[in-house]
MMTF fields as JSON, N, C-alpha, C and O atoms, coordinates in Angstrom:
{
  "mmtfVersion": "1.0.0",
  "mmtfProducer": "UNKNOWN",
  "numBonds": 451,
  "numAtoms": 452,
  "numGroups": 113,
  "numChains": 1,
  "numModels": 1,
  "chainsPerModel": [1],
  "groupsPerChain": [113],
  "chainIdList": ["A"],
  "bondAtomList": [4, 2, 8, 6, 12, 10, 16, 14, 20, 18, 24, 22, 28, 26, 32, 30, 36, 34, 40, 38, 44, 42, 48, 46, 52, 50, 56, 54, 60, 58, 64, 62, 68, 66, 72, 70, 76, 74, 80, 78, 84, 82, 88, 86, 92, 90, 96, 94, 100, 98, 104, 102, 108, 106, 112, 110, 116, 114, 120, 118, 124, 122, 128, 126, 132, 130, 136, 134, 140, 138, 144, 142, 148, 146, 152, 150, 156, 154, 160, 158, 164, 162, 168, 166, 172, 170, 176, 174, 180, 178, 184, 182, 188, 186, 192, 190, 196, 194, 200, 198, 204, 202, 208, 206, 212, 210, 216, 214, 220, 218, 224, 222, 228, 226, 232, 230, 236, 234, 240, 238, 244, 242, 248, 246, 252, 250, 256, 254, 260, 258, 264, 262, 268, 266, 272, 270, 276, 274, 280, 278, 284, 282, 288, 286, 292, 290, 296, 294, 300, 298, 304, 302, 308, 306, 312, 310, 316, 314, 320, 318, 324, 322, 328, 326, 332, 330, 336, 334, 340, 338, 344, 342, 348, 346, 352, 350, 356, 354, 360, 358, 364, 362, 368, 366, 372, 370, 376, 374, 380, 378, 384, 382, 388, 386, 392, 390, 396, 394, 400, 398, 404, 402, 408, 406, 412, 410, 416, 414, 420, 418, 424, 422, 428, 426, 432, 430, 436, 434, 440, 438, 444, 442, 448, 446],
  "bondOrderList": [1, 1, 1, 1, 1, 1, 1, 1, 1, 1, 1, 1, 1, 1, 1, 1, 1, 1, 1, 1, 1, 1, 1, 1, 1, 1, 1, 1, 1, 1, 1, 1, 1, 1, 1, 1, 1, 1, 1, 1, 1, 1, 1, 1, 1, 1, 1, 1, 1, 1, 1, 1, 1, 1, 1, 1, 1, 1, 1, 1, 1, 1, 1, 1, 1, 1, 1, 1, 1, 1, 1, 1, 1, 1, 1, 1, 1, 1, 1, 1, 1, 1, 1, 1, 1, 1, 1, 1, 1, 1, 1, 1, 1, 1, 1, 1, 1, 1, 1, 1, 1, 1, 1, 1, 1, 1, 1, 1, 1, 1, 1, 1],
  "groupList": [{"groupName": "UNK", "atomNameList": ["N", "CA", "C", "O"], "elementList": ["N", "C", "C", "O"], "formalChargeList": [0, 0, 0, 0], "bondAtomList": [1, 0, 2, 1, 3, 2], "bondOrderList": [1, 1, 2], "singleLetterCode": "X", "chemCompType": "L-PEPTIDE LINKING"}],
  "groupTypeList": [0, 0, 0, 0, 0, 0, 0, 0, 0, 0, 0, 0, 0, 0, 0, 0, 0, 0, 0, 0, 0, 0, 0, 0, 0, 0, 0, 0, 0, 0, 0, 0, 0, 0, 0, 0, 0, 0, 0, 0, 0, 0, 0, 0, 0, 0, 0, 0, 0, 0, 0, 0, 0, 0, 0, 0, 0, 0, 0, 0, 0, 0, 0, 0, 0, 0, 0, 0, 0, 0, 0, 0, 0, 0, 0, 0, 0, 0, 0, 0, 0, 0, 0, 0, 0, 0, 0, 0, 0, 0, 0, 0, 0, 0, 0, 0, 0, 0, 0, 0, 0, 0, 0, 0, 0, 0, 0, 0, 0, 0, 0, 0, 0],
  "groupIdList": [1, 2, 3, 4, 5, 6, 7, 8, 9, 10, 11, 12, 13, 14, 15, 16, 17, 18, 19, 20, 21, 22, 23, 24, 25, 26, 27, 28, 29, 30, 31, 32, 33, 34, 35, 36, 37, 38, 39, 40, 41, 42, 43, 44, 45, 46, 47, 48, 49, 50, 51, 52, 53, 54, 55, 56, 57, 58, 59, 60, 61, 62, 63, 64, 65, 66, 67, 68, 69, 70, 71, 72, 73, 74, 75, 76, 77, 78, 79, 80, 81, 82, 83, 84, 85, 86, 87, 88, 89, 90, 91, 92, 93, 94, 95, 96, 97, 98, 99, 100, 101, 102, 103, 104, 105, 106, 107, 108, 109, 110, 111, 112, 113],
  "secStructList": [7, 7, 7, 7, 7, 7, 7, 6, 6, 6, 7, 7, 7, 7, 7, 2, 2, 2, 2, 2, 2, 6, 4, 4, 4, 6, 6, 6, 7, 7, 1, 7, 1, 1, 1, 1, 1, 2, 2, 2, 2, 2, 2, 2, 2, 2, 2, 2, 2, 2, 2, 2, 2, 2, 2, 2, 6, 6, 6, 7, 7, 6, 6, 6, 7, 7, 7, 7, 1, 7, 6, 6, 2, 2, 2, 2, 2, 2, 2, 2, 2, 2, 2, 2, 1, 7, 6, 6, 7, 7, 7, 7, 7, 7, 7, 1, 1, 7, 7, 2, 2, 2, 2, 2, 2, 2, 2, 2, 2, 2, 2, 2, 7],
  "xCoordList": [79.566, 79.142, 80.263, 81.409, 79.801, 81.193, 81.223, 80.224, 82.715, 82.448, 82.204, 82.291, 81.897, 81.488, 82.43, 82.206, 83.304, 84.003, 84.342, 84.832, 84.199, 83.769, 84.876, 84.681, 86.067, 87.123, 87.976, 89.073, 87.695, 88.385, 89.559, 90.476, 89.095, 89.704, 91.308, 92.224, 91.183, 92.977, 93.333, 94.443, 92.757, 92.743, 91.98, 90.824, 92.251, 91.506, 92.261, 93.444, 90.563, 91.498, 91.669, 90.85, 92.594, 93.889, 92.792, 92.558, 91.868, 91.533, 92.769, 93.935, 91.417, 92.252, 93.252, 94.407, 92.848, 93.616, 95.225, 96.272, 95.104, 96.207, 96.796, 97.986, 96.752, 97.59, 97.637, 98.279, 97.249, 97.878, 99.314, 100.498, 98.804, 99.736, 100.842, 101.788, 101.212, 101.761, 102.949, 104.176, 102.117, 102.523, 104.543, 105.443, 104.534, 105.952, 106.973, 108.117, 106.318, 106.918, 107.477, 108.611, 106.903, 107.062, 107.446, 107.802, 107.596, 108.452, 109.409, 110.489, 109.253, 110.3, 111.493, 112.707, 110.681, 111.706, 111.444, 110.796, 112.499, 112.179, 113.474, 113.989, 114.012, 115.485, 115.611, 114.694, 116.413, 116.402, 116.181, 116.712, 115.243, 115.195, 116.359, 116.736, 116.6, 118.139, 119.578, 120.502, 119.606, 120.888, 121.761, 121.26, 122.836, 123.386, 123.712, 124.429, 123.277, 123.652, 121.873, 120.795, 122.131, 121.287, 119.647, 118.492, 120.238, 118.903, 117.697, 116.562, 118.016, 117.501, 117.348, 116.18, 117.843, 117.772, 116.527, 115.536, 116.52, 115.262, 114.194, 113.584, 113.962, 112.712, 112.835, 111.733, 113.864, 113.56, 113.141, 112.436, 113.518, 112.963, 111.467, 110.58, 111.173, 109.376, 109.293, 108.286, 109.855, 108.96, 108.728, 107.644, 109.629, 109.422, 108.958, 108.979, 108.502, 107.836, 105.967, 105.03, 106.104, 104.428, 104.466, 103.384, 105.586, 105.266, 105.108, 104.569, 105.597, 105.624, 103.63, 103.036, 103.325, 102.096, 100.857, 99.747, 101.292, 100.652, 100.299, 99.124, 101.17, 101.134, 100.785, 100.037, 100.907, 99.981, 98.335, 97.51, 98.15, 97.047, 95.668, 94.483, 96.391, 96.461, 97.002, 97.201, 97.494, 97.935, 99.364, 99.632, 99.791, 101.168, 102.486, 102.51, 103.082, 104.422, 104.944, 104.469, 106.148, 106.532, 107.14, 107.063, 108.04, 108.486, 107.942, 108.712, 106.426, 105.058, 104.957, 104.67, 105.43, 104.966, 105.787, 106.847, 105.297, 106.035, 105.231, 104.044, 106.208, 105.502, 105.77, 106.953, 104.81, 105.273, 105.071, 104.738, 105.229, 105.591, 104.121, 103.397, 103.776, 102.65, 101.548, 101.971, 100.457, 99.382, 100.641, 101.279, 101.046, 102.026, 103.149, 103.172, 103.903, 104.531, 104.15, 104.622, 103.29, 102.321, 101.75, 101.401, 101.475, 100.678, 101.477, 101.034, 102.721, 103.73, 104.576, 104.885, 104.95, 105.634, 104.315, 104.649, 103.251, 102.183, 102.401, 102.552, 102.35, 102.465, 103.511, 103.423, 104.958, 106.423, 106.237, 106.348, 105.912, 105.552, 105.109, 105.903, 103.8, 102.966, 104.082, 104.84, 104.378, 104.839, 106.599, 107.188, 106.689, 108.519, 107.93, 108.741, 106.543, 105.882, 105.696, 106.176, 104.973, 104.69, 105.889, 105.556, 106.344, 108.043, 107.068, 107.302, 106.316, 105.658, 104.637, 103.984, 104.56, 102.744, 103.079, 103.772, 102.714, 103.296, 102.003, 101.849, 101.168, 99.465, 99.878, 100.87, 98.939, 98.416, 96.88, 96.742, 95.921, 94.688, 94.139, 93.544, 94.21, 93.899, 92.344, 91.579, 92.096, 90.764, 91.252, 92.389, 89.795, 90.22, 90.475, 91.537, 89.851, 89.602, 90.868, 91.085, 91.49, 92.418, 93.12, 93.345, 93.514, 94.865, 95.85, 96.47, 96.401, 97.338, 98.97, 99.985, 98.746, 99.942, 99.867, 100.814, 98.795, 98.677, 99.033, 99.718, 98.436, 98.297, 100.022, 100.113, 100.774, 102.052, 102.842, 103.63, 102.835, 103.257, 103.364, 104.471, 102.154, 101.877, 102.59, 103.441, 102.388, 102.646, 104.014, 104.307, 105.05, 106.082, 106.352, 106.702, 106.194, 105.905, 106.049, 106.703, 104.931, 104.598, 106.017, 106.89, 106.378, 107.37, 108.511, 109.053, 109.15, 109.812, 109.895, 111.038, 109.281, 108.725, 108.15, 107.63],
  "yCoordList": [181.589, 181.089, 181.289, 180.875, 182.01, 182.208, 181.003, 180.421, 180.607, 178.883, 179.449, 180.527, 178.272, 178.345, 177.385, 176.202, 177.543, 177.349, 176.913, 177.757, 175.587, 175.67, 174.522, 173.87, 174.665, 174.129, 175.094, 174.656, 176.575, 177.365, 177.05, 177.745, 175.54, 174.694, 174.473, 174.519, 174.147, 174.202, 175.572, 176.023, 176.094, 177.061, 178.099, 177.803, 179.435, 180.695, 181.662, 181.99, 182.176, 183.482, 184.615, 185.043, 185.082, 186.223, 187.321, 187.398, 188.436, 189.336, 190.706, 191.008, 191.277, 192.048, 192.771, 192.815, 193.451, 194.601, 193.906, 194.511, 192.458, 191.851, 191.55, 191.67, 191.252, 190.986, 192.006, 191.645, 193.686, 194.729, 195.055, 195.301, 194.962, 195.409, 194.43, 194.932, 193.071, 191.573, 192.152, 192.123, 192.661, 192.872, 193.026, 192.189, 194.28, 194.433, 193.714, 194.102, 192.426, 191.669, 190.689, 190.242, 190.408, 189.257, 189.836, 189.129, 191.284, 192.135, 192.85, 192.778, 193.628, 194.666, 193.989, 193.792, 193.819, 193.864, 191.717, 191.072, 191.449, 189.962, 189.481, 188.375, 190.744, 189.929, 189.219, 189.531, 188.456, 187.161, 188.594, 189.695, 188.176, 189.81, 189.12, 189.544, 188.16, 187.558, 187.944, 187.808, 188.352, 188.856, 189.883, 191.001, 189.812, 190.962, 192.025, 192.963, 191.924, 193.329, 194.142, 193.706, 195.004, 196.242, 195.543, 195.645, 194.818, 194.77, 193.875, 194.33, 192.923, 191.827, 192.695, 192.529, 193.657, 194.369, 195.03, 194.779, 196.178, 196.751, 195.657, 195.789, 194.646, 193.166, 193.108, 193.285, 192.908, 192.6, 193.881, 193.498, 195.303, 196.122, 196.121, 196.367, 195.806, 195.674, 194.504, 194.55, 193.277, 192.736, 193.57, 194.128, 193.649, 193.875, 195.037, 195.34, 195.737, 197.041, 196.105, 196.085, 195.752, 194.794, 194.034, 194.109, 193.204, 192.579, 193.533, 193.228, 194.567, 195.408, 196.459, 196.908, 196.391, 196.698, 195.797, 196.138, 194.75, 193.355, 193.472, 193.244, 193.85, 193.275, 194.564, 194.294, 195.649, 196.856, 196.555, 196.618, 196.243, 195.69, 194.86, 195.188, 193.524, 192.483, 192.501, 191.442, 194.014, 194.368, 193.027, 192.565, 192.931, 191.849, 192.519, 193.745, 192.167, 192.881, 192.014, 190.989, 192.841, 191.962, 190.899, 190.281, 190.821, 189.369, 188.511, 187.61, 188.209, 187.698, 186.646, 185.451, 187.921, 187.741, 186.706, 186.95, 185.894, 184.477, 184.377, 184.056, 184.801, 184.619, 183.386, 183.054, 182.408, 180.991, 180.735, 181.688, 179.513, 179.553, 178.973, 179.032, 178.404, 177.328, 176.558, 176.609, 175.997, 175.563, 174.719, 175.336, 173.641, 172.433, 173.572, 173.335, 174.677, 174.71, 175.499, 175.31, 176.436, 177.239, 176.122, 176.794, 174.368, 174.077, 173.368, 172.965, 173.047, 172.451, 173.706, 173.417, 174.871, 176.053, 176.009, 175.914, 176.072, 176.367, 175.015, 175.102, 174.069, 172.698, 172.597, 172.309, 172.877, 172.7, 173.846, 173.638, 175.213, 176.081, 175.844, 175.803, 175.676, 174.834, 174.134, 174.799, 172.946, 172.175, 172.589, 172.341, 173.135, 173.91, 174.976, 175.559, 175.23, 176.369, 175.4, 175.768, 174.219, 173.441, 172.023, 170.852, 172.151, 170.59, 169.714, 168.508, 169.981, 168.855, 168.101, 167.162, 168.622, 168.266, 167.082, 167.347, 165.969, 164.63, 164.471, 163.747, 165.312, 164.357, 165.16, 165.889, 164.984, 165.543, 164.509, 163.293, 165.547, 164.867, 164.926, 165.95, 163.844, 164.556, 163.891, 163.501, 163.898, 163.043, 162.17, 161.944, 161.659, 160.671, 161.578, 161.523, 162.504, 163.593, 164.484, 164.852, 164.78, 165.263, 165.647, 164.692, 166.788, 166.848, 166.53, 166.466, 166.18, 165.103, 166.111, 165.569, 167.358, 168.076, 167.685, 167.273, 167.85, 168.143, 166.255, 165.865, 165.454, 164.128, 163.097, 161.929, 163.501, 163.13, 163.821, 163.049, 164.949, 165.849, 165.123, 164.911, 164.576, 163.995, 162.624, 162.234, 161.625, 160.776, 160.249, 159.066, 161.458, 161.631, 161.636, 160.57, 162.688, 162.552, 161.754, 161.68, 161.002, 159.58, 159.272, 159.586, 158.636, 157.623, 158.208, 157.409, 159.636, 160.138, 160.244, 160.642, 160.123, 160.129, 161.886, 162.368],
  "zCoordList": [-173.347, -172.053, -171.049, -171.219, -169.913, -168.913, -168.063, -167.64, -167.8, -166.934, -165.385, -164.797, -165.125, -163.756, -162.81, -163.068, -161.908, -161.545, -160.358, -159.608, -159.87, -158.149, -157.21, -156.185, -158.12, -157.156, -156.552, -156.207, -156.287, -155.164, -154.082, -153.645, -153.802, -153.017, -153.106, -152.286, -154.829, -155.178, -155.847, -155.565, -156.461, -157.042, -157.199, -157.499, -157.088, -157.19, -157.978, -158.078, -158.779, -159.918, -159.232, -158.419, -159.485, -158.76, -159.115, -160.321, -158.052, -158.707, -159.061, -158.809, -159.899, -161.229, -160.485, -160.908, -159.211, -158.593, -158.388, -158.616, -157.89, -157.617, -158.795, -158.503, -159.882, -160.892, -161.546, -162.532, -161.763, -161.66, -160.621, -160.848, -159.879, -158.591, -158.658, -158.051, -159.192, -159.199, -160.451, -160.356, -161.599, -163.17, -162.683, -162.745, -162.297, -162.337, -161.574, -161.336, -161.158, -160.682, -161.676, -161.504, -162.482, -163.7, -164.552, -165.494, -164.736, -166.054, -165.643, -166.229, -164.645, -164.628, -162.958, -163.009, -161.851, -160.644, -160.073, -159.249, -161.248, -160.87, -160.348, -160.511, -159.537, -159.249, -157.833, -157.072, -157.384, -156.078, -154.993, -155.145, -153.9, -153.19, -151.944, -150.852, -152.556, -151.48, -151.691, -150.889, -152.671, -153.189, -153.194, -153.071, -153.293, -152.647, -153.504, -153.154, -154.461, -155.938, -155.92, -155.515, -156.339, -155.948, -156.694, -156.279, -157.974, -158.481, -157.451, -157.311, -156.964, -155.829, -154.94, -154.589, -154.246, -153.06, -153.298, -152.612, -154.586, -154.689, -154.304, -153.243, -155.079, -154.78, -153.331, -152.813, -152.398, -151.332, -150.173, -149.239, -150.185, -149.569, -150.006, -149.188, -151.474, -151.534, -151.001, -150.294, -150.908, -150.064, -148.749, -148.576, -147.924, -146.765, -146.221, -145.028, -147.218, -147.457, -147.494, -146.696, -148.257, -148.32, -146.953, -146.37, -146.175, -144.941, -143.687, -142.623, -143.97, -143.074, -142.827, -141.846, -144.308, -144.374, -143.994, -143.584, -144.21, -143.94, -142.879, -142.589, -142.003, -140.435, -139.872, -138.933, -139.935, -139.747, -139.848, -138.937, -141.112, -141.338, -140.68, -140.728, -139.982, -138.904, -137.859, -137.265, -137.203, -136.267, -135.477, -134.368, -136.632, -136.212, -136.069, -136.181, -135.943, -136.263, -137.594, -138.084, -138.01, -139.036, -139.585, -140.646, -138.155, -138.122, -137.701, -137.367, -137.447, -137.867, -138.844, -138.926, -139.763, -141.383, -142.317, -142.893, -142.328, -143.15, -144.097, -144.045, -145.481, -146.591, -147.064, -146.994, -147.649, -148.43, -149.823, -150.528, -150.374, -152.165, -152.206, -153.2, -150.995, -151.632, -150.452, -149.297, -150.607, -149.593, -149.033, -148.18, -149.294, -148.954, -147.622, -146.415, -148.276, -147.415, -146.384, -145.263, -146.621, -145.77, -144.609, -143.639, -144.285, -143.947, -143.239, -142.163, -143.583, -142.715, -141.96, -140.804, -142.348, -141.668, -140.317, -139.136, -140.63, -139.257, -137.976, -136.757, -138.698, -138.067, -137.338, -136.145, -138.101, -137.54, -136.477, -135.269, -137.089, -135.678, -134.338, -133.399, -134.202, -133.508, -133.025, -132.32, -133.227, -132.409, -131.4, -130.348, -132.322, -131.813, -130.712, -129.993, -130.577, -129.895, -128.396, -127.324, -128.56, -128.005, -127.543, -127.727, -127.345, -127.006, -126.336, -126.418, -125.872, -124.566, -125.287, -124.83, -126.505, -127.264, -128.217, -129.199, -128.052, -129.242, -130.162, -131.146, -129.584, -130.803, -131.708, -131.692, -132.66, -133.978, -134.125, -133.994, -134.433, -134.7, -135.772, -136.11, -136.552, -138.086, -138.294, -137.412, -140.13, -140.067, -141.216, -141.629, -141.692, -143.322, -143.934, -144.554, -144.022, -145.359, -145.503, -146.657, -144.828, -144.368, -145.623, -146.366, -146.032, -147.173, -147.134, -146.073, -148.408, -148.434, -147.674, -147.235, -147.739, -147.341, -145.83, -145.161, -145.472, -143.768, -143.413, -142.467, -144.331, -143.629, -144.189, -143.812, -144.746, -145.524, -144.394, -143.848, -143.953, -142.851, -141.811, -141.317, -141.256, -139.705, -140.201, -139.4, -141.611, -141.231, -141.275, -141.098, -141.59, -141.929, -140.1, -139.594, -139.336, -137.885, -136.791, -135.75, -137.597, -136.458, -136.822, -136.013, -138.055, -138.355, -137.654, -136.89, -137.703, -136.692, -135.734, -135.508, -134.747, -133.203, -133.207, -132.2]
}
């Protein structure tokens, strides 16, 4: 029986093409692409070889392109944006339902001014 699967919400399966294309990341070129010895360097010209395609793509440029580890920090990098975009703007409008990244975020916020 194949499962059926309908929380997308937190989680989604990686299609195949992407965890082909992912593979030599987790075996062969897993070095810091921050680092300053050649092996990390190769990792980091592919990144910025993929951000650079990215944003071709989505017609962005590439320093655009902010890659993140995770929903949590992806959702606060947009937020902190936004607002550093905005100095004059104090709301945030959230709801009940709200995720706990986006609503821990704001209420971290308020308590800050």
């Amino acid at each position: 029986m194949n499962p059926l699967y309908f929380d997308n919400n937190a989680t989604t399966r990686v299609a195949p093409e992407v965890v082909e294309s992912m593979l030599p990341y987790f075996t062969e070129y897993y070095g810091n692409p921050s680092s300053m010895h050649t092996f990390g360097g190769t990792v980091g010209r592919q990144i910025n070889d993929a951000r650079a395609k990215l944003a071709d793509l989505i017609g962005a440029s590439p320093e655009e392109i902010v890659f993140t580890s995770c929903g949590t920090e992806s959702d606060s990098t947009a937020i902190m944006a936004a607002l550093r975009s905005n100095p004059d703007k104090k709301h945030i409008i959230t709801s009940r339902v709200e995720h706990p990244a986006i609503k821990n975020l704001c209420e971290y916020l308020a308590k800050t001014g």
